[in-house]
N, CA, C and O of each residue as an XYZ file, in Angstrom:
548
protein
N      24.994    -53.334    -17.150
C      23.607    -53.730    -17.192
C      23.428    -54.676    -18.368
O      24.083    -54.390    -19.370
N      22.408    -56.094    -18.436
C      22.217    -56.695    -19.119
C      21.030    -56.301    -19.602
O      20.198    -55.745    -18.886
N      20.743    -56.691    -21.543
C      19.763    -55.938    -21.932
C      19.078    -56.761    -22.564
O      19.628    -57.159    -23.591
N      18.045    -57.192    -22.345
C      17.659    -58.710    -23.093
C      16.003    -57.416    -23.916
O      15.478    -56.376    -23.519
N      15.795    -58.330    -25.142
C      15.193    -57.655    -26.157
C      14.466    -58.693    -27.258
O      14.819    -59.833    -27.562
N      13.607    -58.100    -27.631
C      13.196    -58.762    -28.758
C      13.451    -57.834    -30.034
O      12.858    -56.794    -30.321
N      14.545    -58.511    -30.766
C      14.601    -57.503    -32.248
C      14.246    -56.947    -33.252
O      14.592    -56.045    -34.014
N      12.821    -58.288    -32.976
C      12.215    -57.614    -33.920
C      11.218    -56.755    -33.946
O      10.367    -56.500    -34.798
N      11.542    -56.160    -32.425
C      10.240    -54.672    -32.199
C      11.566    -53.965    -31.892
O      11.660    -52.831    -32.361
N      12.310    -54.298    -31.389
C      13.474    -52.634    -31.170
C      14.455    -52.989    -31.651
O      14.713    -54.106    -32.099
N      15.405    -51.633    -31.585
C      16.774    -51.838    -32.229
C      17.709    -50.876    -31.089
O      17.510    -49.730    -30.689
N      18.911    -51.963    -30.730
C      19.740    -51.435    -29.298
C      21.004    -51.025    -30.257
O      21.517    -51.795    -31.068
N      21.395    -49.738    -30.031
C      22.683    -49.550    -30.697
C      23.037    -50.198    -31.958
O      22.380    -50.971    -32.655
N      24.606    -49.562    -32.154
C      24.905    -49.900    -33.696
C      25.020    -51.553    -33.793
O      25.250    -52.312    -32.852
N      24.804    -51.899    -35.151
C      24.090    -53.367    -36.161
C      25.212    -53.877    -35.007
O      26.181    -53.246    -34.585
N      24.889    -54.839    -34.745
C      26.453    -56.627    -34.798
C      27.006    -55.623    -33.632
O      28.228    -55.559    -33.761
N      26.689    -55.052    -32.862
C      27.679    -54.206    -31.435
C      27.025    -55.139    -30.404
O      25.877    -54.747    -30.193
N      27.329    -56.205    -29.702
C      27.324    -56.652    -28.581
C      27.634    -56.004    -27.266
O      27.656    -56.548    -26.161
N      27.860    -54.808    -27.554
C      28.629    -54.117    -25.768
C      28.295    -52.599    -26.084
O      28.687    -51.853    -26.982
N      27.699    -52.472    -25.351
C      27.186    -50.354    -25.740
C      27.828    -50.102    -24.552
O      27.782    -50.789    -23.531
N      28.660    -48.690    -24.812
C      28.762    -48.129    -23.696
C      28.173    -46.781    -23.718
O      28.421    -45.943    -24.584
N      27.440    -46.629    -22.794
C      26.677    -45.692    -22.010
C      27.550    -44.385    -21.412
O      28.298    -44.465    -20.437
N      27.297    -43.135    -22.213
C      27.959    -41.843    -21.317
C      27.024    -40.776    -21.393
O      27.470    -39.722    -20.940
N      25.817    -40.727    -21.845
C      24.519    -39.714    -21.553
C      24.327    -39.851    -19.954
O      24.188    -40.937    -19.392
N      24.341    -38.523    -19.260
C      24.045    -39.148    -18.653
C      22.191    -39.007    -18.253
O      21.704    -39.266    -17.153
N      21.727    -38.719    -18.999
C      20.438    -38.499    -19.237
C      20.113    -40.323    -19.242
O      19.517    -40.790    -18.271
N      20.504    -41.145    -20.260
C      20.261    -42.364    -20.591
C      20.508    -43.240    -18.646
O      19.841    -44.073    -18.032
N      21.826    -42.443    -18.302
C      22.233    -43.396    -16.615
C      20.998    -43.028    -16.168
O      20.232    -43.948    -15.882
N      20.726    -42.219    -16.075
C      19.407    -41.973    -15.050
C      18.086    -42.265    -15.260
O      17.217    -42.232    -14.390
N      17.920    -42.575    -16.506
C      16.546    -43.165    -16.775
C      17.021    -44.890    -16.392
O      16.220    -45.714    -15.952
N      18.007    -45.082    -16.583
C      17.933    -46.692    -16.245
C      17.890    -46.994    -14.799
O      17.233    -47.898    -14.283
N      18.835    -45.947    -14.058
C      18.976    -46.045    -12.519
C      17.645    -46.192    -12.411
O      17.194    -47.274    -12.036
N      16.881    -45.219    -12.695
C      15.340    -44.806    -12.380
C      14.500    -46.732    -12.461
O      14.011    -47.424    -11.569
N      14.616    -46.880    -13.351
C      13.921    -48.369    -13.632
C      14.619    -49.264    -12.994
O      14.111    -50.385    -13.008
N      15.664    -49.152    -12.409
C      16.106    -50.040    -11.432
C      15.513    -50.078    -10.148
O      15.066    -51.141     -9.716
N      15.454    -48.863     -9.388
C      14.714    -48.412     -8.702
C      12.901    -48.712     -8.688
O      12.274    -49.032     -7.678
N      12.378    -48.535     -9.905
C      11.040    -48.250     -9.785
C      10.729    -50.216     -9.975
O       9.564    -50.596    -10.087
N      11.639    -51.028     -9.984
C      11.247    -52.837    -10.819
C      11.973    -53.032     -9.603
O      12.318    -54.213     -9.591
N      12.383    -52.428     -8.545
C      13.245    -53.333     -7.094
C      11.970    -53.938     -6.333
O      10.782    -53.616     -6.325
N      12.468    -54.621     -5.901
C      11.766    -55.389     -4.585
C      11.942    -54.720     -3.069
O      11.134    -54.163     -2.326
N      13.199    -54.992     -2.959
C      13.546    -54.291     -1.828
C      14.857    -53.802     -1.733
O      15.258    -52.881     -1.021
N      15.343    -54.343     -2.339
C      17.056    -53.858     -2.413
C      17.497    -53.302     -3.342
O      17.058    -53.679     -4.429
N      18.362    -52.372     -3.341
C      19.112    -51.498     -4.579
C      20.839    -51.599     -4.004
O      21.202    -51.180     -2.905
N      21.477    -52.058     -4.727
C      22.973    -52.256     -5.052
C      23.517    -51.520     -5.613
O      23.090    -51.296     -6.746
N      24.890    -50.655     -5.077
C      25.719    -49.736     -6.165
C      27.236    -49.704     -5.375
O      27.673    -49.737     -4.225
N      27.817    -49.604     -6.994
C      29.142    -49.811     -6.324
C      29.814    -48.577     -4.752
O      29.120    -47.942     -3.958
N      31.035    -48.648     -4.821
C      31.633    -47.973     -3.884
C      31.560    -46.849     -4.417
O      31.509    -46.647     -5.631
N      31.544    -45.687     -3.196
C      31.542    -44.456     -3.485
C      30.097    -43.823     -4.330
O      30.178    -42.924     -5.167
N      29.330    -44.214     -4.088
C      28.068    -44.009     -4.999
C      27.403    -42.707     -3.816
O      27.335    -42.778     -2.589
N      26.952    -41.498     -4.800
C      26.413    -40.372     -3.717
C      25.193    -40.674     -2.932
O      24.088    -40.724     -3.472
N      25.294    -40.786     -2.226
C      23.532    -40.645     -1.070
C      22.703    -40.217     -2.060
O      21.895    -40.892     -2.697
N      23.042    -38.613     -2.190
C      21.889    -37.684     -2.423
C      21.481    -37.989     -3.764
O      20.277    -37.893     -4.003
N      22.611    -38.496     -5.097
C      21.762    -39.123     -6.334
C      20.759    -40.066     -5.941
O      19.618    -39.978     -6.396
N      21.062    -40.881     -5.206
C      19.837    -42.188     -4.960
C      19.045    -41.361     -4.441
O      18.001    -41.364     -5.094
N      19.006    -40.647     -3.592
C      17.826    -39.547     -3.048
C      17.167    -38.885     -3.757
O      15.969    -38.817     -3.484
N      17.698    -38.121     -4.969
C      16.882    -37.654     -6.184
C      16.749    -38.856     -6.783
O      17.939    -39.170     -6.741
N      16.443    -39.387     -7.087
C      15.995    -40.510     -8.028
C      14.665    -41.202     -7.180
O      13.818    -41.932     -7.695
N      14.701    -40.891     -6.136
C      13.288    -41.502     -5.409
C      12.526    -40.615     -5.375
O      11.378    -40.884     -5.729
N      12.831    -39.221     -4.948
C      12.268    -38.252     -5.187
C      11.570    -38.131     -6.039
O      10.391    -37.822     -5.868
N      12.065    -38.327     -7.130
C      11.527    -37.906     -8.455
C      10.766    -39.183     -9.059
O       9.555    -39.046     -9.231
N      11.262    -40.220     -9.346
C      10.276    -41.012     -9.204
C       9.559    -42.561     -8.195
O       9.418    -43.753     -8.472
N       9.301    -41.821     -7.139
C       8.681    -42.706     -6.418
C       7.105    -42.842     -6.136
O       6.422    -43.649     -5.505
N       6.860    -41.781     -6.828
C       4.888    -41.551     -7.326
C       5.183    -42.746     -8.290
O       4.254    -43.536     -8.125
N       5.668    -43.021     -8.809
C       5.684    -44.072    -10.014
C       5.798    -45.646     -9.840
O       6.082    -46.600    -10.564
N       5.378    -45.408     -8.314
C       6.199    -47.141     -8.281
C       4.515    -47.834     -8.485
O       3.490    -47.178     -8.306
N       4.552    -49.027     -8.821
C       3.133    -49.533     -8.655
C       2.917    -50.720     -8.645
O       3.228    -51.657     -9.381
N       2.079    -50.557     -7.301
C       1.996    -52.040     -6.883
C       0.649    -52.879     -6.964
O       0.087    -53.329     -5.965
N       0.240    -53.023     -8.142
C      -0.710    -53.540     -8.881
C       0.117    -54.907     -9.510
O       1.205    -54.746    -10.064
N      -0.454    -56.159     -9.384
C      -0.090    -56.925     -9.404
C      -0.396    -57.833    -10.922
O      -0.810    -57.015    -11.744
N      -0.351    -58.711    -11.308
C       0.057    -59.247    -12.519
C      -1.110    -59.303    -13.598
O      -2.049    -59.825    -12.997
N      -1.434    -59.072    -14.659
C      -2.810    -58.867    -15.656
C      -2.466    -59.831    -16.330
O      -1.320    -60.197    -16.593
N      -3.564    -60.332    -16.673
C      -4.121    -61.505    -17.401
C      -5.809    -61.449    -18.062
O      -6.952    -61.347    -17.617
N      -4.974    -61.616    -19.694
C      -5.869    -61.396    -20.653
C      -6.214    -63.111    -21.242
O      -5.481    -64.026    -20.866
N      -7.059    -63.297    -21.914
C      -8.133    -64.671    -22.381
C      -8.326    -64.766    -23.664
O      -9.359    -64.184    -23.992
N      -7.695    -65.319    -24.648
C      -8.274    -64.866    -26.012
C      -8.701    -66.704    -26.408
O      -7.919    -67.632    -26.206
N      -9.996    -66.838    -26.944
C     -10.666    -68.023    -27.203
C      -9.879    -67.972    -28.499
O      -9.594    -66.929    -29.087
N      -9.473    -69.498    -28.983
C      -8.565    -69.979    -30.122
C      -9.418    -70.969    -30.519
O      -8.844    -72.054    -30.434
N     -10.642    -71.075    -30.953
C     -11.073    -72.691    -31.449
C     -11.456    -73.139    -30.629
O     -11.694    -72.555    -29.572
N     -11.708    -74.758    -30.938
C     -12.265    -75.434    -29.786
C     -11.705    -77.134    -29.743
O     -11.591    -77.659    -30.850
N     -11.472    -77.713    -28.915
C     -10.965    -78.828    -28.477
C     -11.446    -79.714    -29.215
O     -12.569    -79.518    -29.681
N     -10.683    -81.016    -29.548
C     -11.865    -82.131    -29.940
C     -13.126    -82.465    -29.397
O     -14.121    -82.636    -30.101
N     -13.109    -82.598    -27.722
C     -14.197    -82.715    -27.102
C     -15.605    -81.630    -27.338
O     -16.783    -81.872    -27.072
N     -15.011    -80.398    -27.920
C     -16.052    -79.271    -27.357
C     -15.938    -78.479    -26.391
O     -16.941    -77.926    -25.940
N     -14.860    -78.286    -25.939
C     -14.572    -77.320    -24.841
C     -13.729    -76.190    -26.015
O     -13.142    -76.353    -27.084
N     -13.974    -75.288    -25.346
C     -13.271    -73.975    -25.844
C     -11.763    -74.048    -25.652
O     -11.328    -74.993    -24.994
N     -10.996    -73.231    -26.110
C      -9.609    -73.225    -25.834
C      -9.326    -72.042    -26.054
O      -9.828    -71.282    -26.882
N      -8.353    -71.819    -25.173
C      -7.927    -70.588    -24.581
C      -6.483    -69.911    -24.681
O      -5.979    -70.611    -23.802
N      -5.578    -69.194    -25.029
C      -4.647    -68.749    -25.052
C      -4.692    -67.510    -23.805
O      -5.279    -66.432    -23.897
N      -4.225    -67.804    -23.120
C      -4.045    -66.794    -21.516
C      -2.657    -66.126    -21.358
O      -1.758    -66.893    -21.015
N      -2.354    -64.922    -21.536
C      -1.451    -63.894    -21.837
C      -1.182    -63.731    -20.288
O      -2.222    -63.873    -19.644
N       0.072    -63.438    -19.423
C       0.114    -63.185    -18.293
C       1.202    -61.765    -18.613
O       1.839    -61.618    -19.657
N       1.209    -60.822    -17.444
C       1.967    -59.733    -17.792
C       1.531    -58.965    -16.731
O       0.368    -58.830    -16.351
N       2.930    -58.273    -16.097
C       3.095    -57.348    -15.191
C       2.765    -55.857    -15.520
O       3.432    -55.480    -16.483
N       1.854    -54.793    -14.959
C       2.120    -53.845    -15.621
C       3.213    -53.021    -15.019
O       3.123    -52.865    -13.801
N       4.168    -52.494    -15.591
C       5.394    -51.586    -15.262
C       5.490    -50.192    -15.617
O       5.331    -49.683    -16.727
N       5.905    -49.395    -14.010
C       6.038    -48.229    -14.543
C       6.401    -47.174    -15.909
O       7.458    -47.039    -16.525
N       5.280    -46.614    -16.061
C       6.024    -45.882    -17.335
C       6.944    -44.624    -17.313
O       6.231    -43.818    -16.716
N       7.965    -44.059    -17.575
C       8.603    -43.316    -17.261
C       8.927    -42.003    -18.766
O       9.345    -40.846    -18.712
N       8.575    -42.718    -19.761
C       8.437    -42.015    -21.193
C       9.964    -42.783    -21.168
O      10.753    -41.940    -20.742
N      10.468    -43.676    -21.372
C      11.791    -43.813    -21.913
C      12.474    -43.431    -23.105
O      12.331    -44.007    -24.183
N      13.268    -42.388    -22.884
C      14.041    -41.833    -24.008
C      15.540    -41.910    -24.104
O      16.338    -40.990    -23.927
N      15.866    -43.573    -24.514
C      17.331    -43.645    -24.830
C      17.793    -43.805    -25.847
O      17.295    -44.496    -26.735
N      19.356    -42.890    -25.941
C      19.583    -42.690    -27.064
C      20.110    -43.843    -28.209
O      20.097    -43.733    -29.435
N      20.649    -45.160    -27.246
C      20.778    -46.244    -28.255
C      19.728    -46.843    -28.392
O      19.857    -47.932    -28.953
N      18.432    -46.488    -28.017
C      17.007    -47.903    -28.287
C      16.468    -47.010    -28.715
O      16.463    -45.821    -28.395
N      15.492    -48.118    -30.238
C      14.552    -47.381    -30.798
C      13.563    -48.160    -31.171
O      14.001    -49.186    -31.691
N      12.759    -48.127    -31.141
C      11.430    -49.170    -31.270
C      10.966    -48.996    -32.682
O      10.422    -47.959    -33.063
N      11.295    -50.505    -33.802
C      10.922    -50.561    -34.939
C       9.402    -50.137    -35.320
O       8.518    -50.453    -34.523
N       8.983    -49.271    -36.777
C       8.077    -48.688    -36.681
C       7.214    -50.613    -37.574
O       6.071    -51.051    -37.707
N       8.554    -51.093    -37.912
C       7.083    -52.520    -38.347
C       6.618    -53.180    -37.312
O       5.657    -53.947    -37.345
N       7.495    -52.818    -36.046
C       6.571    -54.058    -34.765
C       5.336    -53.510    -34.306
O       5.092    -54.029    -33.216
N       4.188    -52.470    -34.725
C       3.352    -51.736    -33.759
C       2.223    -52.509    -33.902
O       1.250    -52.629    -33.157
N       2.678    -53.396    -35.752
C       1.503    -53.974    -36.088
C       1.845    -55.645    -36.098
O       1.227    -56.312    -36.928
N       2.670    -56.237    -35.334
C       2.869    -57.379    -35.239
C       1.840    -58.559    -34.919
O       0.820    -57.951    -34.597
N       1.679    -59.381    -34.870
C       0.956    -60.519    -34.919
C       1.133    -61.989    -34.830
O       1.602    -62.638    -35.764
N       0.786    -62.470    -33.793
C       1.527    -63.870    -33.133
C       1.156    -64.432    -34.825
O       0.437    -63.878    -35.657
N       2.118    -66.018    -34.971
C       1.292    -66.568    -36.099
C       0.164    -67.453    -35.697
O      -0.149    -68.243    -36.588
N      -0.290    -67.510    -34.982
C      -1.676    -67.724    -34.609
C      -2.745    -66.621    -34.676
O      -3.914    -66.954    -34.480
N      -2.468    -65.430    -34.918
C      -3.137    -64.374    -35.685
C      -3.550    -63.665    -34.029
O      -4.387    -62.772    -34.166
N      -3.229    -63.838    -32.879
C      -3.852    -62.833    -31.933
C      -2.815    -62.260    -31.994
O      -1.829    -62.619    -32.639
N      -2.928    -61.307    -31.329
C      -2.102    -59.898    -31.230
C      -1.389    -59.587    -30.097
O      -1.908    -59.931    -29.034
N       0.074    -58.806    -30.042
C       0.987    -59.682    -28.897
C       0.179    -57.991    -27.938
O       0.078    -56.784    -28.159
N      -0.201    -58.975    -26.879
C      -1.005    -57.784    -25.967
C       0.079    -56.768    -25.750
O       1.274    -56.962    -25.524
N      -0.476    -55.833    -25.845
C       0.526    -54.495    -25.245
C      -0.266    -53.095    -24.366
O      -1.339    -52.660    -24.785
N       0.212    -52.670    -23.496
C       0.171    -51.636    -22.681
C      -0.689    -50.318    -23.466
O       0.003    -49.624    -24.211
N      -2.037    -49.984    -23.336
C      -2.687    -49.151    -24.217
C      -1.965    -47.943    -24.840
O      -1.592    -47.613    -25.966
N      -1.939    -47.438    -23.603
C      -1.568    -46.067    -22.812
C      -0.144    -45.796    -23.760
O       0.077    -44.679    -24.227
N       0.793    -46.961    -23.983
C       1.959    -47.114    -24.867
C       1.998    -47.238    -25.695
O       3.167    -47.287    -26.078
N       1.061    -47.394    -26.698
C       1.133    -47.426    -28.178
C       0.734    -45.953    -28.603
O       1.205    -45.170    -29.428
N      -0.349    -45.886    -27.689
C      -0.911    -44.266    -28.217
C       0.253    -43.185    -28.006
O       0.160    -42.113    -28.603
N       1.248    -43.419    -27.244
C       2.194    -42.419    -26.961
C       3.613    -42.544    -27.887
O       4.532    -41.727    -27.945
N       3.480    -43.856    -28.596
C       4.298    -43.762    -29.865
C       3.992    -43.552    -30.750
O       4.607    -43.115    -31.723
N       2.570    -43.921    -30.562
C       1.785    -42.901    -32.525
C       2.185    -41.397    -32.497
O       2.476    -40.650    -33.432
N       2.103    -41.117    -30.876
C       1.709    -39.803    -31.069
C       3.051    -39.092    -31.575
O       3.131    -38.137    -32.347
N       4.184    -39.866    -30.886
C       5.646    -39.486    -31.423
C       6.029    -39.819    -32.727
O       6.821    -39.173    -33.413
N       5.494    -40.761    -33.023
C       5.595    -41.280    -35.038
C       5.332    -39.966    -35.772
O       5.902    -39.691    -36.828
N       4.252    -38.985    -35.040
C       3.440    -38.087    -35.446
C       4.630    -36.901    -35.749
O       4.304    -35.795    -36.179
């Protein structure tokens, strides 16, 4: 699996490690799971892969899939030479939440309060911040 990130809100495994390998298998199944719950229509697995795991994994989370389509937020920045307003327009999918708990990712406690340098604030998922305070807690 490829893991693309921004570093300076999380941290993936040990410093300068380019290649994690994965043997929780608590961690396989939360990712299977998000493979599953971000598909379109197709799911791929190698040879010999069990039926019935892919079967629990829908099972369990297929209340979770959601098909609510793309959010878009408006934040006014100033105003044009002319006099027209100007706009910074945030686009963003909302994605299942699943409580992700893996053991190489950890979400830096300085990114909660980050801040574009244009001073708006990098939109984030409500429901998700309050559930990392509550774990900061």
């Amino acid at each position: 699996m490829l893991c693309l990130y921004d570093n300076h809100v999380y941290k993936c495994g040990p410093k300068d490690n380019k290649i994690i390998e994965i043997s929780s298998t608590q961690d396989i199944d939360q990712l299977n799971a998000l493979q599953y719950l971000t598909s379109d229509h197709s799911l791929f697995c190698s040879p010999g892969f069990a039926l019935s795991y892919f079967e629990r994994i829908v099972h369990t989370y297929q209340h979770r899939r959601n098909k609510t389509g793309p959010i878009s937020k408006a934040y006014r920045q100033g105003t044009f030479p002319n006099g027209n307003p100007n706009y910074y327009v945030f686009n963003s999918f909302t994605t299942p939440h699943i409580r992700l708990q893996l053991s190489f990712f950890k979400t830096l406690k300085k990114a909660k309060d980050i801040r574009l340098s244009n001073g708006l604030p990098i939109p984030r998922d409500a429901s998700f911040i309050a559930l990392q305070r509550l774990q900061d807690r």
